[in-house]
C-alpha positions as CSV (number, residue, x, y, z in Angstrom):
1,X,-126.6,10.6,24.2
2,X,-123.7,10.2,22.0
3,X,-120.4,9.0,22.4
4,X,-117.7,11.5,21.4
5,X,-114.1,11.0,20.3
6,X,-111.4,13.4,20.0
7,X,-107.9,13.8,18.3
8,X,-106.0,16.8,18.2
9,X,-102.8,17.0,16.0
10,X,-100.5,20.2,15.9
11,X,-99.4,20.9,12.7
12,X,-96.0,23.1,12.1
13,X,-95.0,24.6,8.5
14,X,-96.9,25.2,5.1
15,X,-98.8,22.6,3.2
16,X,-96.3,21.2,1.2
17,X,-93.4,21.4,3.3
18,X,-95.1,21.0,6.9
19,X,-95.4,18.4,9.2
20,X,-98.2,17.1,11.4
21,X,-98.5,14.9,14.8
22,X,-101.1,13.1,16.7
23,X,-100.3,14.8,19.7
24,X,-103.6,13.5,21.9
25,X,-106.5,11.1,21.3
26,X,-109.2,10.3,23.5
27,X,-107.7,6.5,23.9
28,X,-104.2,7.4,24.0
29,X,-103.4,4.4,21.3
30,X,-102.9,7.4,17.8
31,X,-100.6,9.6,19.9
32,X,-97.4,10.3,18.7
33,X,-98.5,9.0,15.1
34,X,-97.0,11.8,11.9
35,X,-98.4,12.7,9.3
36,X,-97.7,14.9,6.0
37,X,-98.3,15.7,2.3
38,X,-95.3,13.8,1.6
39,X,-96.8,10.9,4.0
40,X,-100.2,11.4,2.2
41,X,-99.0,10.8,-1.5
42,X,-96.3,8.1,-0.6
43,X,-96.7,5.3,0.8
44,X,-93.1,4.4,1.1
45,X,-92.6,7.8,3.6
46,X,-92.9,5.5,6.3
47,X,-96.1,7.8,7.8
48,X,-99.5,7.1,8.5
49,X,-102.2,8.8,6.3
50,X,-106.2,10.5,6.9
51,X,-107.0,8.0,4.3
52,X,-105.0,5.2,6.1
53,X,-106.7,5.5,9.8
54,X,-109.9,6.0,7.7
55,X,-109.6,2.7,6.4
56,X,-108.8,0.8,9.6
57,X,-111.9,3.1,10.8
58,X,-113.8,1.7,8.3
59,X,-112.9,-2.2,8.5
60,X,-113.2,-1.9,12.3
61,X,-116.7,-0.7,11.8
62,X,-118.0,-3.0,9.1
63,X,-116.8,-5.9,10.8
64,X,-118.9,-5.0,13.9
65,X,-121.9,-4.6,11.7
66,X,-121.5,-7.3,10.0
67,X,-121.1,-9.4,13.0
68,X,-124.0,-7.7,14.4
69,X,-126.2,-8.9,11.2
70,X,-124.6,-12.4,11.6
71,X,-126.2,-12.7,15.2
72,X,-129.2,-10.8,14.7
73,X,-129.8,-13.6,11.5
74,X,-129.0,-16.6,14.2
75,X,-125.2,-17.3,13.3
76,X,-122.3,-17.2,15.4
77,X,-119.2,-15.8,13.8
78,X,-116.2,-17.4,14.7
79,X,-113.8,-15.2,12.8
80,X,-114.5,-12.0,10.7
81,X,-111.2,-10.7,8.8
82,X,-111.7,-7.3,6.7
83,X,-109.2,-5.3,4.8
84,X,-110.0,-1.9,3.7
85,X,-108.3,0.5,0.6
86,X,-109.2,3.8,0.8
87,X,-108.3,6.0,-2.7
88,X,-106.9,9.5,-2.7
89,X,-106.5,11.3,-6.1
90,X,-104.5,14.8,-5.8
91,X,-106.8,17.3,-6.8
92,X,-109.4,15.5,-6.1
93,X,-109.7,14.0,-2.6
94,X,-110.8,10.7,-1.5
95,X,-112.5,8.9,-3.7
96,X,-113.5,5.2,-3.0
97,X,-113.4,2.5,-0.4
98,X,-113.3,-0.9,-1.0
99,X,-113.9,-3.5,1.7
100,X,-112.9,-7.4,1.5
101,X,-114.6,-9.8,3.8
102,X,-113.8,-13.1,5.0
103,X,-115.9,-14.7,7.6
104,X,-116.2,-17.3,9.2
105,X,-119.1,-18.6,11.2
106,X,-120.1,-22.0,13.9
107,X,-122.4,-23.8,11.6
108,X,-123.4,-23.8,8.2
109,X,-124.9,-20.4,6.5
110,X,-126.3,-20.2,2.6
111,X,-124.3,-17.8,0.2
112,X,-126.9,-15.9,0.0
113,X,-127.6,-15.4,2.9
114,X,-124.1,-14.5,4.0
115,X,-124.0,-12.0,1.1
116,X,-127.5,-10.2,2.0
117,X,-126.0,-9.7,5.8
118,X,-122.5,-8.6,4.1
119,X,-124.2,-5.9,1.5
120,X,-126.9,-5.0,4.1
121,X,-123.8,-4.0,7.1
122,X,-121.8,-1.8,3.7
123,X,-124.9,-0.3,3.6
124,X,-125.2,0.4,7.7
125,X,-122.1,0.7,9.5
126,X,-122.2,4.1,10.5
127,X,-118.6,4.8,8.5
128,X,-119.8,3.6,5.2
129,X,-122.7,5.9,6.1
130,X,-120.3,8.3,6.5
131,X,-119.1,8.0,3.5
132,X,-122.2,8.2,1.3
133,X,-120.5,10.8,-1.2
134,X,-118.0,8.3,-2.3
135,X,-117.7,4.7,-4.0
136,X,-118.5,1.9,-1.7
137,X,-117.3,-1.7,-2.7
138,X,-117.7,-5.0,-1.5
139,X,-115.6,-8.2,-1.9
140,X,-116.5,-11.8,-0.8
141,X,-113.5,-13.7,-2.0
142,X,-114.5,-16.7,-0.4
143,X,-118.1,-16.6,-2.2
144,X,-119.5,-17.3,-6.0
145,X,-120.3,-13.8,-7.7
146,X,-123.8,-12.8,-7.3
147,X,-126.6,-14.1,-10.0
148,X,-126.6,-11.5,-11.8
149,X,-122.7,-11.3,-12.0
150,X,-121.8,-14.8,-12.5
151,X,-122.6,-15.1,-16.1
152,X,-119.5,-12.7,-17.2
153,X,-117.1,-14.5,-14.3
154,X,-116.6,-18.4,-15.3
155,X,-114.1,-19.6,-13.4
156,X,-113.8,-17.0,-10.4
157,X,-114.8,-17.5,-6.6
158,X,-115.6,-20.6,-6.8
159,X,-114.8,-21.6,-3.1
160,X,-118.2,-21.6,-0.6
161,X,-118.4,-19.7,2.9
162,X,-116.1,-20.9,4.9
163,X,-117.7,-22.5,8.2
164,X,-116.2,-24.7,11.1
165,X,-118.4,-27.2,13.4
């Protein structure tokens, strides 16, 4: 059976001019939040965003799937930090979403092997899934690009997984 959550938001005016609010959710915690077109297109409006609560929904997710993949593979994560940027283009909609991992885990895991659990939970969380129709990116900051990337980046990500004892 599956779980189901709800938001309802009441929106008053046109599209342009109008304004929307979170007005219930089914955890309480996005009530009272506004949004408009204005808050859409401009960061500085001081309002939250679809694309911005699709990002959190998005880091939130990957980082259980990727902790999930951690476990399942016999590591313990300690620490898992993700950022999220989700791009809207007027006229267009929303049109990528780029993920940054840093993680942390008890113990020592290979680069590789850290990667193939980070590319295989993009792949998997049910929000990336989601999100199928659009540009999915990964960044591991903390890791040496991939073998196949390396020989056009000298230089960058040179740092290894970061693990503590």
């Amino acid at each position: 059976m599956a779980v189901e959550w709800t938001a309802n938001v009441e929106w008053i005016g046109g599209f342009l001019d109008g304004d929307g609010t979170v007005t219930s959710t089914t955890s309480s915690k996005l009530n009272g939040l506004e949004v408009s077109w204005n808050g859409r297109t401009d960061e500085e409006a001081g309002q939250t965003s679809p694309e911005e609560l699709l990002a959190a929904a998005h880091a939130s997710c990957y980082s259980m799937a990727l902790a999930s993949n951690l476990v399942g593979g016999g590591w313990e994560p300690t620490q898992i930090d993700v950022a999220c940027t989700v791009a809207f283009e007027v006229g267009v909609g929303i049109v990528s979403s780029k993920l940054s991992a840093r993680v942390e885990v008890d113990g020592e895991i290979a680069d590789e092997k850290l990667r193939e659990a980070a590319e295989r939970a993009k792949l998997n969380c049910p929000v990336s899934r989601a999100l199928a129709g659009i540009e999915i990116a990964l960044e591991l900051p903390d890791l040496p690009p991939p073998a196949d990337e390396a020989e056009g980046a000298e230089g960058e990500g040179e740092l290894a997984a970061t693990t503590e004892d």
